[in-house]
C-alpha positions in Angstrom: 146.2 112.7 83.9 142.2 111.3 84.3 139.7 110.9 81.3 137.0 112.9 81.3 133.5 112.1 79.2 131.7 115.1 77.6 128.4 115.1 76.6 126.9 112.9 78.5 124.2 112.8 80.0 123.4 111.6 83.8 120.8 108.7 83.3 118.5 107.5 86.4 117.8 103.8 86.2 114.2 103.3 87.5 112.9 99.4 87.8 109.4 98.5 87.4 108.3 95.4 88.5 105.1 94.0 89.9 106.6 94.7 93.2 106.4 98.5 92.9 103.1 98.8 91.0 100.7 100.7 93.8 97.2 101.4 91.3 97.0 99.8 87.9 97.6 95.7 86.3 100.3 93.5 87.3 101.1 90.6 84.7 101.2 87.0 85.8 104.8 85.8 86.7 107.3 83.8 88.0 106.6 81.6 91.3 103.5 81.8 91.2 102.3 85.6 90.4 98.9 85.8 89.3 97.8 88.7 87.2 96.3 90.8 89.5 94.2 94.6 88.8 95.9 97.0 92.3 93.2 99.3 93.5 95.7 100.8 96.1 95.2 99.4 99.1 98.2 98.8 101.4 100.8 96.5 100.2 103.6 95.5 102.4 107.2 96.5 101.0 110.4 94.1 100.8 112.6 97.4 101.4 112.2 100.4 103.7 111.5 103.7 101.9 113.3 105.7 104.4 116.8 103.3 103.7 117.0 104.9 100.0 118.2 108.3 99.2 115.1 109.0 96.7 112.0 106.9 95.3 110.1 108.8 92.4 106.1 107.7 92.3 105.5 107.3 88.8 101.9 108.2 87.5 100.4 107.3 84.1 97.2 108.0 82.8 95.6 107.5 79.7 93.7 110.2 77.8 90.8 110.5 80.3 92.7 110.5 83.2 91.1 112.3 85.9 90.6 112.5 89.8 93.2 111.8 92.3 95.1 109.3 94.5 96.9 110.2 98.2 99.9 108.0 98.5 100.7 107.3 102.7 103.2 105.2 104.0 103.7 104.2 107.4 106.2 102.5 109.8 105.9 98.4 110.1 108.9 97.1 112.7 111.0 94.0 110.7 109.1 90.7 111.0 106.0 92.6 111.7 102.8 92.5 109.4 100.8 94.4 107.2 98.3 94.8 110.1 100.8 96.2 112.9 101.3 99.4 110.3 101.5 102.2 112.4 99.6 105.7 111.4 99.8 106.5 108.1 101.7 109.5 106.6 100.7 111.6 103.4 103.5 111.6 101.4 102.5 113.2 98.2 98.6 113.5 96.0 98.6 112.4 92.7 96.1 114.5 90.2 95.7 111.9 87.4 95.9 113.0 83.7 97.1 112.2 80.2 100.4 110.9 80.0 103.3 110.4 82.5 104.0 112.1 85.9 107.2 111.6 87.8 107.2 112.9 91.9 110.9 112.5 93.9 110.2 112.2 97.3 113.9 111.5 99.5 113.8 108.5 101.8 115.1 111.0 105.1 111.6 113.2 104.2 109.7 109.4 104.0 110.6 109.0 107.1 110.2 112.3 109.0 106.8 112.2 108.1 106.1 109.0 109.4 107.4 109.4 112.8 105.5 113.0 112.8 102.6 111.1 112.0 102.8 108.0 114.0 104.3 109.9 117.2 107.1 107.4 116.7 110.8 107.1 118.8 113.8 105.1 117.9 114.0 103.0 114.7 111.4 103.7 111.6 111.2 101.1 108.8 108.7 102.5 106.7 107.4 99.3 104.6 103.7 99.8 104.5 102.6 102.1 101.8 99.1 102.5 100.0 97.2 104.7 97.1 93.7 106.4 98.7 91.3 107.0 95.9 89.7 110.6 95.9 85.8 111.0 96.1 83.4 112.3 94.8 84.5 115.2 92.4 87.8 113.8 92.8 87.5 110.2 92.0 89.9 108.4 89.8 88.4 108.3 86.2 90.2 106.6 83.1 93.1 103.4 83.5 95.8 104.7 85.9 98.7 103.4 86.9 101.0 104.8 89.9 104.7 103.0 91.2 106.7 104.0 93.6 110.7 103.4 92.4 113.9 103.5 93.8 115.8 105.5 91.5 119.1 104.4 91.0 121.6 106.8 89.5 
């Protein structure tokens, strides 16, 4: 006869780390790291978005948060650089404001859009990804800071 646990409830491990930090400060660190200020431009990723089941982007904004950010990813074929990034996808806008904000986006979706976008064939490693600031009326206002997570569950 199993065991069975009641009242539990399913938690969803998310690291942060300077490596998933998109808009917002990034401490000094080991080997190296200096503390940096990310404005959003495009960062190349150690992983593939599409090769996880779900990433959540997680936005925080203080109390005068406003304005928004476009997060795009695109494709970027293993060894190649930040600057062979094929066309870049939308995958979700972020309206800053007060307090925390939490978007799941599955890695298969990642992906589809990508290859829509980038009229791509065969294999996709999606490992460029960047935060477009809005403008005018839209532009970011207050400290804001957006990561994009592999959620582990």
């Amino acid at each position: 006869m199993g065991q069975r646990a009641t009242g539990l409830a399913t938690r969803l491990a998310m690291p942060f780390d300077a490596l998933t930090v998109l808009v917002g400060s990034v401490l000094r660190g080991t080997r190296g790291r200096v503390a940096e200020t990310r404005t959003g431009a495009a960062q190349l990723l150690n992983t593939s978005l599409n090769h996880a089941d779900v990433y959540r982007i997680v936005a925080s904004g203080s109390s005068s948060s406003a304005g928004t950010y476009t997060i795009q990813a695109a494709h970027v074929p293993e060894g190649g650089a930040l600057a062979s990034a094929s066309t870049y996808a939308t995958i979700a806008v972020i309206t800053c404001a007060p307090g925390i904000q939490r978007i799941a986006i599955q890695g298969d979706t990642v992906e589809r859009l990508v290859r829509t976008a980038g009229s791509l064939t065969g294999d996709v490693s999606v490992r460029a990804v960047r935060a477009v600031a809005g403008t005018d009326a839209n532009a970011p206002a207050g400290t804001n800071t957006i990561r994009i997570v592999p959620i582990h569950g």
